[in-house]
N, C-alpha and C positions, 0 to 999 in steps of 0.2 A: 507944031513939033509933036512928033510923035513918042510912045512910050514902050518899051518892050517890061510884059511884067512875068516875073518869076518869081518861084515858090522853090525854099532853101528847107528845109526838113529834117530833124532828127529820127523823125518818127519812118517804119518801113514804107519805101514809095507807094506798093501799093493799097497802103493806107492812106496813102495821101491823096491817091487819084481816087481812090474810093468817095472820100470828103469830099472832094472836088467836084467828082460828077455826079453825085447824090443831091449835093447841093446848085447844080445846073450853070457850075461858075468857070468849068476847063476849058471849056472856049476861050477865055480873055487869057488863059494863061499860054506864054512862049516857050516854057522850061520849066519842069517840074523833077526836083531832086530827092531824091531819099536818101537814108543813113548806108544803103546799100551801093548807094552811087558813088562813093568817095573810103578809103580807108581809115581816116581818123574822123570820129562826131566832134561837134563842136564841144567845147570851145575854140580848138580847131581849126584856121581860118580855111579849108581845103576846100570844103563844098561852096562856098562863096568864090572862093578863086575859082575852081570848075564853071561855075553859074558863068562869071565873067566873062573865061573865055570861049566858053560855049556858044554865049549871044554874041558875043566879037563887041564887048565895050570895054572902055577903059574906065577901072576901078573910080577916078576923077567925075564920072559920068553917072555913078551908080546913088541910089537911094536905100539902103536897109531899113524895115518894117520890123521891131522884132517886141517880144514879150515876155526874151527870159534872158536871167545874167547872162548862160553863154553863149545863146545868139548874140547879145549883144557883144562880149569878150569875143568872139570868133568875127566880128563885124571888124570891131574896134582892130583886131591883128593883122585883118587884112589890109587896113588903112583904108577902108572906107566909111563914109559918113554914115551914122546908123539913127532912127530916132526910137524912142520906146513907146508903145501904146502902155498909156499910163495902167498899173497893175492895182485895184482897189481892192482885192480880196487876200493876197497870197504875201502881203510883205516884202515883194520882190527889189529887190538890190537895183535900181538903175540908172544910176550916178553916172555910170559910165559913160550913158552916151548923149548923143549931140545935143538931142533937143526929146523934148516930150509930145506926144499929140494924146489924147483924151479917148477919141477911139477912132475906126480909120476912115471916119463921115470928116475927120478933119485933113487928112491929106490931100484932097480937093484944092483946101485953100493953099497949103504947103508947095504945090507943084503950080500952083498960076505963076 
């Protein structure tokens, strides 16, 4: 089974593609969004729903990756499944969502 991976963005896209290909990782990515791509930033469920049906999946099929309240709140609104990479420094809020992973060497085990 194959995986389509996308990147959901508050930050200017391209700052994002910046990160991305600096870091030699835009190859793996199918969809990369910025705050410029959608009218309302998260909390927001907008750019997630775009993501959705841009790649042509249904919301039921999706996995969110996130690290702040309103990624997670804009997850959560879309009704899709979100986990947190657990936050050690910043005290971040994330009760909200589904599950926890530690950092994202454990989404490996998560998607077997």
């Amino acid at each position: 089974m194959g995986y389509k991976l996308a990147l959901a963005s508050n930050s200017q896209t391209r700052d994002v593609h910046w990160a991305l290909t600096s870091s030699e990782i835009m190859p793996y990515f199918d969809l990369v969004l910025g705050r410029e791509d959608v009218l309302n930033a998260k909390p927001n469920p907008e750019i997630y729903q775009k993501a959705a049906q841009l790649l042509g999946i249904d919301k039921e099929a999706i996995l969110i990756i996130e690290d702040s309240e309103k990624g997670i709140a804009a997850a959560k609104a879309a009704g899709i499944t979100v986990l947190a990479i657990k936050d050690y420094r910043y005290g971040i809020n994330q009760s909200a969502a589904n599950g926890q992973i530690n950092d994202i060497s454990d989404l490996l085990e998560v998607l077997k």
